[in-house]
C-alpha positions in Angstrom: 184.4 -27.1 59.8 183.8 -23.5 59.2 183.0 -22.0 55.5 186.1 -20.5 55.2 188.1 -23.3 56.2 185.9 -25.3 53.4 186.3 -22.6 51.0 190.2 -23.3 51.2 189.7 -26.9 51.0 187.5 -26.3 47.5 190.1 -24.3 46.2 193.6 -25.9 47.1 191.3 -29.5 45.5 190.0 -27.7 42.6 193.5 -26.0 41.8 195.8 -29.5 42.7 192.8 -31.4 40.3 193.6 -28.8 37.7 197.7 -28.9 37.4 197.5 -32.7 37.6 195.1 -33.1 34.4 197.1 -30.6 32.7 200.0 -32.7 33.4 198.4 -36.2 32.8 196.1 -35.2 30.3 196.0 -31.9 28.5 197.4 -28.2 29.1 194.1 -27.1 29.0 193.2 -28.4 32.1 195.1 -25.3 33.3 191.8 -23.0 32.7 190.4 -25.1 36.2 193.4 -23.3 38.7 193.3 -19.9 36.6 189.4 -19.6 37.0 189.9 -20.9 40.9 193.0 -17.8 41.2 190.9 -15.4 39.6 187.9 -15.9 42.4 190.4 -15.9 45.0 191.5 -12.6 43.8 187.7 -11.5 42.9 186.7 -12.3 46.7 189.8 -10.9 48.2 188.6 -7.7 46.7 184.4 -7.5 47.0 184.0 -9.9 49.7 181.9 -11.8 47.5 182.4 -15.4 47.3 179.6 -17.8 45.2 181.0 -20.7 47.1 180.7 -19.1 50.5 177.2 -18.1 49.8 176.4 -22.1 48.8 177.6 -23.4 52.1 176.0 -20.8 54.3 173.0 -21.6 52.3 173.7 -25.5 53.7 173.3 -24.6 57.4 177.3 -24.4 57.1 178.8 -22.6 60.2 180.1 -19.4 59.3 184.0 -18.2 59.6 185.4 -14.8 60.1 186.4 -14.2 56.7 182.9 -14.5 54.9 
């Protein structure tokens, strides 16, 4: 599995973690998906992506988008 296929993985767990606490537990639970949204959009931007640095740092194979 390449980084950015693992990076999406991450994310669409963190975010799908997130809107089921809020449900089952609290609304503020919703801060986990908003901060996981606002990387996306970060990365999308700069290219810079913390998670993407962590796995390449791993001996992770890298993918064409980081």
């Amino acid at each position: 599995m390449s980084v950015d296929r693992m990076v999406f993985a991450f994310a669409g767990s963190f975010v799908l973690i997130g809107v089921l606490l809020a449900w089952l537990a609290s609304p503020w639970w919703l801060i986990v998906p908003a901060f996981v949204g606002a990387n996306m959009l970060q990365s999308a931007f700069s290219g810079f992506c913390p998670l993407a640095k962590i796995l390449k740092h791993f001996g992770v194979k890298p993918g064409a988008a980081f």
